[in-house]
RODO-2510 file (C-alpha; in nm, 4 decimals, decimal comma):
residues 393
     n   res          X          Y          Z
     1     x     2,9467    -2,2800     3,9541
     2     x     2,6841    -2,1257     4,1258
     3     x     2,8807    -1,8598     4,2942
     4     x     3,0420    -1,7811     3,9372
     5     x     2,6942    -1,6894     3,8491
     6     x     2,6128    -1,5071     4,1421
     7     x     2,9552    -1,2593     4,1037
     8     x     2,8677    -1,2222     3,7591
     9     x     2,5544    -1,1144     3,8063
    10     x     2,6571    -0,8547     4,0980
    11     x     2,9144    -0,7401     3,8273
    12     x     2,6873    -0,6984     3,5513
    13     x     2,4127    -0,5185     3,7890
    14     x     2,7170    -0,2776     3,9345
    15     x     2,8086    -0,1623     3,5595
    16     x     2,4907    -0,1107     3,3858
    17     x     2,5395     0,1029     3,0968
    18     x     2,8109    -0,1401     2,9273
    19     x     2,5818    -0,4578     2,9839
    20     x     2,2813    -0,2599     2,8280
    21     x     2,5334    -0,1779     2,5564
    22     x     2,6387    -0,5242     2,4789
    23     x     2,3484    -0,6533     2,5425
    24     x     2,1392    -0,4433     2,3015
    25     x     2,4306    -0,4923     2,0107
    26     x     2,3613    -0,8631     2,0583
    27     x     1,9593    -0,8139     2,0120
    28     x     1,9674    -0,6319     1,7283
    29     x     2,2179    -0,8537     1,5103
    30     x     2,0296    -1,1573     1,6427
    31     x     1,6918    -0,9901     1,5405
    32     x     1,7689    -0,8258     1,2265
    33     x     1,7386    -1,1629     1,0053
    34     x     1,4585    -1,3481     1,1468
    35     x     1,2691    -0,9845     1,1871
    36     x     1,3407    -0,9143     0,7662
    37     x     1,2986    -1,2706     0,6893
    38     x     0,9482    -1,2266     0,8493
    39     x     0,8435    -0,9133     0,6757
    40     x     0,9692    -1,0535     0,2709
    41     x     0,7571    -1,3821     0,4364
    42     x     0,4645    -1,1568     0,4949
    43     x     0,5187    -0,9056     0,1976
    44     x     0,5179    -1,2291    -0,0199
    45     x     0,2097    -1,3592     0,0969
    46     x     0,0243    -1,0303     0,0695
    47     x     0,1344    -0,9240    -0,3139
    48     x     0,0543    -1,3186    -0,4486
    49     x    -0,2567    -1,3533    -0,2895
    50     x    -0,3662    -1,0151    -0,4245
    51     x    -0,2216    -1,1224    -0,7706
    52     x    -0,3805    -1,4856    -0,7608
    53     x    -0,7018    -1,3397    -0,7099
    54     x    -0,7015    -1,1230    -1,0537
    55     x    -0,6320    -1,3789    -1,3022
    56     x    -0,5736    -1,1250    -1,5678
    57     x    -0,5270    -0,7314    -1,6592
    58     x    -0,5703    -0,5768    -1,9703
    59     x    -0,4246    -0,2175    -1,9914
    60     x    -0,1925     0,0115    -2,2184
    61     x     0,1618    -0,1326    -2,3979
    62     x     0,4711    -0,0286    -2,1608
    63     x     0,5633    -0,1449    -1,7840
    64     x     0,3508    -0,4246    -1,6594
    65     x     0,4619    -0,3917    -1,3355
    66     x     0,3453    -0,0115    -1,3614
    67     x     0,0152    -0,1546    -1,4895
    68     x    -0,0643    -0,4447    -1,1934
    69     x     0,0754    -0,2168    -0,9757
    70     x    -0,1639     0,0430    -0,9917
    71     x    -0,4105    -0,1859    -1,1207
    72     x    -0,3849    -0,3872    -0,7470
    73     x    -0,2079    -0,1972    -0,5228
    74     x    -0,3143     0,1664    -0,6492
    75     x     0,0255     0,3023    -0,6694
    76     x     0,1051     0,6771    -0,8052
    77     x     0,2916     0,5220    -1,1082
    78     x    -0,0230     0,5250    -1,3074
    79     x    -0,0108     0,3759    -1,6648
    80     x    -0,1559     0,5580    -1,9845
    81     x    -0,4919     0,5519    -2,0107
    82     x    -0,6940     0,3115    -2,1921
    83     x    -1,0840     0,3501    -2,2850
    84     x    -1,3950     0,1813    -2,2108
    85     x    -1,3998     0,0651    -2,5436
    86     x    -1,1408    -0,1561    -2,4623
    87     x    -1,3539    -0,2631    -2,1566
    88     x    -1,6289    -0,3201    -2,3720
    89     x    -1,4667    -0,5583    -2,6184
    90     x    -1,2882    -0,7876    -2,3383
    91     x    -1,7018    -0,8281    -2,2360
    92     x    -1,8204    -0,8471    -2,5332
    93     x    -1,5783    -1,1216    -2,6099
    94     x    -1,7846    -1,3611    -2,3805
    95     x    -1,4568    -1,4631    -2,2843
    96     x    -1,4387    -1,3131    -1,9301
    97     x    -1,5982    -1,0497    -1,7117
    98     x    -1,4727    -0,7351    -1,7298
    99     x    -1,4307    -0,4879    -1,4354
   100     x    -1,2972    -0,1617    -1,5490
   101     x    -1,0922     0,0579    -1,2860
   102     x    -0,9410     0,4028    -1,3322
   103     x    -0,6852     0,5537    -1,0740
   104     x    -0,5356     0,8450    -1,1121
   105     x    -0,6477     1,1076    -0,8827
   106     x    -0,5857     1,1369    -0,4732
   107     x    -0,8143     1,3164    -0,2033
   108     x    -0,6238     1,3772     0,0879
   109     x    -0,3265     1,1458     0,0005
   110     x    -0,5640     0,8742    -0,0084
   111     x    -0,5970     0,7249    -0,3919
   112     x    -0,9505     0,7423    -0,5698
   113     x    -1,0427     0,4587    -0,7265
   114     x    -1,3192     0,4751    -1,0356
   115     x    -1,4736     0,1858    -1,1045
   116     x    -1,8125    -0,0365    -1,0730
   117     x    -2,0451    -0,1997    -0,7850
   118     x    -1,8929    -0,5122    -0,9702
   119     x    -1,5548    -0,4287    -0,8111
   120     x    -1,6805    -0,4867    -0,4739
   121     x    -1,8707    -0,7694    -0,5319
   122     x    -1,5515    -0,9362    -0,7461
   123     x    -1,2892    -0,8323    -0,3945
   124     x    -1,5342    -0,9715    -0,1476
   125     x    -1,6286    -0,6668    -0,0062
   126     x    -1,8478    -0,5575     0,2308
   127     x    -2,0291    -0,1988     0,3660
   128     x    -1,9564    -0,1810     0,6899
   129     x    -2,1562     0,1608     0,7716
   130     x    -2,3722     0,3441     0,5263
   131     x    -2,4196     0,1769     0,2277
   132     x    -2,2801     0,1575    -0,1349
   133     x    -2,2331     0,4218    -0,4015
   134     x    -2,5626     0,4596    -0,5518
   135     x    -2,5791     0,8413    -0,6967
   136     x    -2,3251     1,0579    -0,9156
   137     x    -2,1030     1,2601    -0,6437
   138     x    -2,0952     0,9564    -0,3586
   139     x    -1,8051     0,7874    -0,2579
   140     x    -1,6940     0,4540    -0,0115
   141     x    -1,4414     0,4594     0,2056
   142     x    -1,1822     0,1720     0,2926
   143     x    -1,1670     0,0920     0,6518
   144     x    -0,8338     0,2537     0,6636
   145     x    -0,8956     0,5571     0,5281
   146     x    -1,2214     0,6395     0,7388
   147     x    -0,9819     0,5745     1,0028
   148     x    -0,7369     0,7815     0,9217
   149     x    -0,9678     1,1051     0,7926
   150     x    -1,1902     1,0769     1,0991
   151     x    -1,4910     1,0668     0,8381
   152     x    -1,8007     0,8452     0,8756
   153     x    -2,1261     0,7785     0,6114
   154     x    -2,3113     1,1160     0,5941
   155     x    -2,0029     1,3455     0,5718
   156     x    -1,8645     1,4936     0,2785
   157     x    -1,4986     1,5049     0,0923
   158     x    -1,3595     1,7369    -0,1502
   159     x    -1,1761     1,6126    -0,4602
   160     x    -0,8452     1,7819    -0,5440
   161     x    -0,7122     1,9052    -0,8661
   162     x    -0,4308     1,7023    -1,0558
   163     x    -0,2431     2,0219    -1,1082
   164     x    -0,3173     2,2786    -0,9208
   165     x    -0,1887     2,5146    -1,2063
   166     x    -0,4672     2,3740    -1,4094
   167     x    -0,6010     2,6538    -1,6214
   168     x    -0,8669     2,4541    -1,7595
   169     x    -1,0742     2,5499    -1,4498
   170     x    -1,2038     2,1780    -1,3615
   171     x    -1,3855     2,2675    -1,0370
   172     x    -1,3092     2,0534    -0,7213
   173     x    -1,5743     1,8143    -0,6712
   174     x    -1,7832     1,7716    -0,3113
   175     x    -1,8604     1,4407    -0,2512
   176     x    -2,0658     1,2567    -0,0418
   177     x    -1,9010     0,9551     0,1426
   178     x    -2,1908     0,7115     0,1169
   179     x    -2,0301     0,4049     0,3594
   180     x    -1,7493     0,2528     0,5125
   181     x    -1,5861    -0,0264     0,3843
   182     x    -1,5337    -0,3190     0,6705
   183     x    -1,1486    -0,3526     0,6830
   184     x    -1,0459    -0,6336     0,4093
   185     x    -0,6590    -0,6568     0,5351
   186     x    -0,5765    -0,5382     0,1606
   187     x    -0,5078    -0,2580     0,0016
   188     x    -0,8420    -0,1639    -0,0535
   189     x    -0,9045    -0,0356     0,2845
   190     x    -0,6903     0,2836     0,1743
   191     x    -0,8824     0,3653    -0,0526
   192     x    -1,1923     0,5575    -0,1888
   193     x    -1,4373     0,3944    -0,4242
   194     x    -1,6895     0,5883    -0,6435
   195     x    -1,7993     0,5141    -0,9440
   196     x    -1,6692     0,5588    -1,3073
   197     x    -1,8866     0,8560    -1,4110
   198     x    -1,7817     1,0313    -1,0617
   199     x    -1,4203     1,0374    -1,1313
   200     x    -1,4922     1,1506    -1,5161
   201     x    -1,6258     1,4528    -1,3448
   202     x    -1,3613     1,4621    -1,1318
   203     x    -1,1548     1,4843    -1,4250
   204     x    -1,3961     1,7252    -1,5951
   205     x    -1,5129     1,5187    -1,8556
   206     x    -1,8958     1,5619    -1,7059
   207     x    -1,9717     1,8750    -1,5814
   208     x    -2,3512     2,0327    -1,4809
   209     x    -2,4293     2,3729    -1,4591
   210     x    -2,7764     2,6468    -1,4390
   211     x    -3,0565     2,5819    -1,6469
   212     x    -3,0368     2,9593    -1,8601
   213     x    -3,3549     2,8934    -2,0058
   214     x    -3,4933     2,9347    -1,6073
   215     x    -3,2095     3,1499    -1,4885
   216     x    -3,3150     3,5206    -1,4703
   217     x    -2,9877     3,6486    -1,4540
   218     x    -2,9409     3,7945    -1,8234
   219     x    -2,5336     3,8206    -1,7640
   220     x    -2,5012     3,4510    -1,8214
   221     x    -2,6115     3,4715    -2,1787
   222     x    -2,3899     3,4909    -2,4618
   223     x    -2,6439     3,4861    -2,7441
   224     x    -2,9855     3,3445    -2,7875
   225     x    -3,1673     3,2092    -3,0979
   226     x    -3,4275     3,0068    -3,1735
   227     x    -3,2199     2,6657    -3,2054
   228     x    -3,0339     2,7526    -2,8864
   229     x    -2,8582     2,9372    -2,6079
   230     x    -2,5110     3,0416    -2,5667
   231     x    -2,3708     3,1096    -2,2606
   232     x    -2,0590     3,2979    -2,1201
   233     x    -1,7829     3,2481    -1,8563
   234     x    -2,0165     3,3613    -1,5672
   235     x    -2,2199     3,0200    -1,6045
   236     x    -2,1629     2,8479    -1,2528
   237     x    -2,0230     2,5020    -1,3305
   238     x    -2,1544     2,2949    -0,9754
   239     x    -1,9000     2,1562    -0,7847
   240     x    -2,1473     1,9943    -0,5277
   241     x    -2,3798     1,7426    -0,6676
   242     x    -2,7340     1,7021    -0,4977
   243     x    -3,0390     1,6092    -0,5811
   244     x    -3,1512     1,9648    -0,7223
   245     x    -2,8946     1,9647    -0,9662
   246     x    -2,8313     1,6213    -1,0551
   247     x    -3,0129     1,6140    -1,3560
   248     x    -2,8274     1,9365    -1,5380
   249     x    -2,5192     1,7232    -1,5212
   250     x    -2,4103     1,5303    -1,8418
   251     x    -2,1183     1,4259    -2,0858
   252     x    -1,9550     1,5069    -2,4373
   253     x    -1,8294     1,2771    -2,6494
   254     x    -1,8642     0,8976    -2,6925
   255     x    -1,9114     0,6753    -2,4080
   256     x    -1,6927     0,4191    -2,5206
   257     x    -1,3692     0,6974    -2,5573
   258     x    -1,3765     0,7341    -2,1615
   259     x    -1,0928     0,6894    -2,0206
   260     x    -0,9913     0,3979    -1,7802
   261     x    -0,6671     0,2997    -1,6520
   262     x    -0,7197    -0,0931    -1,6500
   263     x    -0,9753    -0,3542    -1,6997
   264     x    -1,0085    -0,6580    -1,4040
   265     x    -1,0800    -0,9446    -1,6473
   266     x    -1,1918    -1,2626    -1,5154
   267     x    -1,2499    -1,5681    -1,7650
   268     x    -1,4684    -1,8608    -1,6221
   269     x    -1,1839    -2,0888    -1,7332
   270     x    -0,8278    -2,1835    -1,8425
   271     x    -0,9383    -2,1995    -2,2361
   272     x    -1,0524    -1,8889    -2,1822
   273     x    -0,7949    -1,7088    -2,0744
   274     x    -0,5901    -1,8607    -2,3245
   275     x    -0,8279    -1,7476    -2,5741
   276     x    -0,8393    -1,4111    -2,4600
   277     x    -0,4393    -1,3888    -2,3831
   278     x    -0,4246    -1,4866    -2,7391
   279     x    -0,5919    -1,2087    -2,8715
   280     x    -0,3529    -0,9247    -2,7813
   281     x    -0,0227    -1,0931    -2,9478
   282     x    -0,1068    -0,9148    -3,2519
   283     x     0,1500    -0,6404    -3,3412
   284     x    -0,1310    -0,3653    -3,4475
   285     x    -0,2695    -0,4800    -3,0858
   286     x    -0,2324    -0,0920    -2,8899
   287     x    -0,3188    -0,3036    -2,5538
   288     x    -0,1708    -0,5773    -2,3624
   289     x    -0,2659    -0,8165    -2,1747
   290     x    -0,0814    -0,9671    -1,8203
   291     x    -0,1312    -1,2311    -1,5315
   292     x    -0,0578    -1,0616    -1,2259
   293     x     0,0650    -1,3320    -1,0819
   294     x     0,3520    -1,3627    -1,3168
   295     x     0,4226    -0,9868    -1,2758
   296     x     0,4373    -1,0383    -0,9450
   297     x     0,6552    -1,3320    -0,9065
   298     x     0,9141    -1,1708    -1,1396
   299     x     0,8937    -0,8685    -0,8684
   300     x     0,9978    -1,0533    -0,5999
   301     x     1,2852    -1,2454    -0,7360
   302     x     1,4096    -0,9013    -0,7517
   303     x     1,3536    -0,8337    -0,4343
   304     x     1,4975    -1,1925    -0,2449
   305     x     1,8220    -1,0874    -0,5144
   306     x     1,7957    -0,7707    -0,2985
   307     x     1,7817    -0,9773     0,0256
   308     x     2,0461    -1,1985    -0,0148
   309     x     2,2556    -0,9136    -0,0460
   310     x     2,1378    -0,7354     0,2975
   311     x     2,2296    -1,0972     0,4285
   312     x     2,5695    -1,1177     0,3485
   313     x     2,5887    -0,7225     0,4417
   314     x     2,4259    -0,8125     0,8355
   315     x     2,6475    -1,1259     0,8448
   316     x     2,9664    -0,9049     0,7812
   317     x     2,7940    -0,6475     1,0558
   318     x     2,7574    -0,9376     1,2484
   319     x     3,1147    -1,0720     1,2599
   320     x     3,2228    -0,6858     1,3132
   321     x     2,9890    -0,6987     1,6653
   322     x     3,1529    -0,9801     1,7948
   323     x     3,4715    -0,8931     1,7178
   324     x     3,4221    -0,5609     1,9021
   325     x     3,2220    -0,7301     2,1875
   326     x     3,5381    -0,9923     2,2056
   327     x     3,7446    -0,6140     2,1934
   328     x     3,5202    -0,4716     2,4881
   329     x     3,5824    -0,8083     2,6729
   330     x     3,9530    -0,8177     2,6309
   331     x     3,9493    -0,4834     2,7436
   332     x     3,7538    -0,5059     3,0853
   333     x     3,9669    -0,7796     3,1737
   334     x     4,2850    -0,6082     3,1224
   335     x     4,1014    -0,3079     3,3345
   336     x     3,9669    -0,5692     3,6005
   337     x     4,3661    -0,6916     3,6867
   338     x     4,3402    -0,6436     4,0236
   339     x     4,0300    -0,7788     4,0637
   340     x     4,1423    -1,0868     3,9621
   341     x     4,4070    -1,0886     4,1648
   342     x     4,1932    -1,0517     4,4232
   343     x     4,0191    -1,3390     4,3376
   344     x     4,3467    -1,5662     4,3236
   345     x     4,4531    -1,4183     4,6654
   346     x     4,1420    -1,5372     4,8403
   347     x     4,2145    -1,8794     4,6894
   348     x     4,0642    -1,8959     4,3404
   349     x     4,2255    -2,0497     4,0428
   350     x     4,2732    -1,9079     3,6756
   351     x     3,9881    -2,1917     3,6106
   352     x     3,7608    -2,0168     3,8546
   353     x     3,8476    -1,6517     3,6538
   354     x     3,7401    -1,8094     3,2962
   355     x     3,4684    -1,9574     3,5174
   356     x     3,3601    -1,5923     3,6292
   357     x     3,4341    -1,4190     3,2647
   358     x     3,2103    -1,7377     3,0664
   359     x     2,8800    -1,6728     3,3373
   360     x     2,9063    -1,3018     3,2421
   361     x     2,9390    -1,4013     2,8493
   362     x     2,6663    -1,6382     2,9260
   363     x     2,4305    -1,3814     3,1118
   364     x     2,4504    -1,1286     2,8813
   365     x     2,3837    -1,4033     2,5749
   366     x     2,0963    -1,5351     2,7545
   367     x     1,9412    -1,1775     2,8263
   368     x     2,0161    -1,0874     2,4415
   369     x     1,7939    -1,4091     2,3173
   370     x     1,5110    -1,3355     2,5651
   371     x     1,5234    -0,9856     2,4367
   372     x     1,5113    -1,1109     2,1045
   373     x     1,2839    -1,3832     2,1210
   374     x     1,0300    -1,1001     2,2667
   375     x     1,0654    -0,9028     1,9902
   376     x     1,0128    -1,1462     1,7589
   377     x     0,7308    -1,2524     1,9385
   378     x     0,5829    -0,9172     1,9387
   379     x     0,6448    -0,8428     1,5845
   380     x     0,4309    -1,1822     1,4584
   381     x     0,1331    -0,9582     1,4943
   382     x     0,2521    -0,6532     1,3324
   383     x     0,4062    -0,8337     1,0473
   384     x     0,1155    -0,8100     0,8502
   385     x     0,0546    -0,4405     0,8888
   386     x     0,4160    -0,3417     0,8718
   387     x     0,4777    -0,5444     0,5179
   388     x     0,1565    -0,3212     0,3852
   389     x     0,2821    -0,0475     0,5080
   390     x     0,6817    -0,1267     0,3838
   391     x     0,6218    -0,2725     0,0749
   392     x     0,2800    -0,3437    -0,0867
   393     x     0,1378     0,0235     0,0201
***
């Protein structure tokens, strides 16, 4: 048997592009279902844990999976706005905490994420370089994102416009990145944390601008009178918020009609929650309230419908390999006649030609499932990365 081996493996050597063929054919069939089953494996464990850890969202009637989606993953889908007077009532309730979030705008791809010191302290996370956003105009990076932008605690970013046909002349904002999130293996590390009022002037709501009673520059005024001064289109709106200015800067309207895109609630127990899930059945009720979890679990139901289908599709890809490896087979021996012939003319049997064509079969086989169990191997520590980057980014 051993000399089977040993002309099989000359044989294989001396034609190297059709082994490598066959050989990577077999790897890739062989690794395609373990390798997917891996990532859903992975992709499930990342979007429950992140859901189990938010026992409930409150946020505006429509998609819920829109809503946890941003919510959790900060996703561009973003849901219709709610206000912080919704935040306010789910606290005032005294039925949870309430951590209000708003996501809606991007700097540099990366999404901006308004929301409170609370959030960090509620996610488990920690400043890594710099420290946290204290001042109007600072922001905190997620490990990723630092990464990515090259930027460090110090250095400044510049907001973007929603539309950059905006008319309404919302100034980009300069901000100052405050710290560096340590990396959290969640989708907060691609992200960039300021606070609530920051984004609001991101979005325009706050604005600051020259002091005209100090200014000396008469072209800024519109009119003047005693109650008051009126000023024109020249006024300089700041889009850089320091210490020199940070006082002229300020809001209109009421507080509690500030927009937010979803409120983190977080009840101390199960009565609680019921309590407070209670609450928004009523059919005036212009919010709603969802358990991520649920949301979540729904989602990926979907998705293993989705994979049993890309099953049956590699199983039918599969069966169409070996039928054209058992082709390619077929084939060579037909081509390899007188080879064979050889082989009975120096004294072999037929037995000892199956015996030479099953060591090849087996050769290649055995290369394919070293091939593959390296790969496999090598994609255990990537799995985690790669079903971020595939499916919960």
């Amino acid at each position: 048997m051993i000399d089977s081996f040993y002309l099989a493996w000359k044989y294989i050597r001396f034609n190297k592009v059709k082994t490598a063929t066959l050989i990577a054919c077999v790897t890739l069939i062989a690794f395609l279902p373990p390798a997917l089953q891996r990532l859903l494996e992975e992709s499930e464990r990342e979007f429950m844990s992140r859901a189990h850890s938010t026992p409930l969202i409150v946020g505006a009637k429509g998609s819920a999976l829109d809503l946890v989606m941003n919510a959790l993953y900060f996703s561009d889908n973003a849901p219709q706005p709610i206000t912080m007077g919704s935040k306010d009532a789910v606290q005032g309730s005294g039925l949870a905490v309430a951590i209000p979030v708003y996501v809606r705008f991007k700097v540099r791809g990366q999404p901006v994420v308004g929301t409170t010191l609370d959030y960090l302290d509620f996610r488990g996370l920690r400043v890594a370089q710099g420290r946290a956003m204290a001042f109007l105009g600072d922001c905190v990076l997620g490990a990723r994102v630092a990464e990515r932008l090259g930027i460090g605690a110090g250095e400044n970013l510049v907001s973007a416009p929603e539309n950059p046909f905006d008319l309404a002349g919302v100034y980009p904002l300069k901000m100052t990145v405050a710290g560096v999130l340590a990396s959290s293996g969640t989708p907060d590390d691609q992200a960039i944390f300021v606070d609530l009022k920051t984004a609001w002037v991101i979005e325009g709501i706050g604005h600051g601008h020259q002091d005209l009673a100090a200014s000396q520059d008469e072209s800024l005024i519109s009119s003047q009178t005693d109650s008051g001064i009126t000023a024109n289109a020249k006024l300089k709106q700041y889009s850089e918020i320091d210490p020199a200015n940070l006082a002229s800067f300020h809001f209109h309207g009421d507080p509690a009609s500030y927009p937010i895109t979803a409120v983190l609630t977080v009840p101390p127990d199960q009565k609680s929650a019921a309590i407070l899930r209670g609450r928004f059945l009523a059919a005036e009720e212009t919010n709603q309230i969802v358990k991520p979890s649920e949301v979540i679990a729904g989602l990926l139901q979907n998705v293993f419908r989705i994979k049993q289908l890309v099953d049956a599709v590699i199983v039918v890809v599969a069966l169409a390999t070996v039928m054209a490896i058992a082709l390619v087979l077929t084939l060579s021996l037909r081509l390899r006649q007188r080879e064979m012939h050889t082989v009975v003319m120096l004294g072999g049997s037929r037995l000892t030609v199956v015996r030479l064509m099953a060591a090849e079969v087996f050769i290649i086989a055995l290369m394919s499932a070293l091939l593959c169990l390296a790969l496999i191997r090598s994609l255990d520590p990537l799995a985690g990365d790669l079903a971020r980057w595939l499916f919960v980014r």
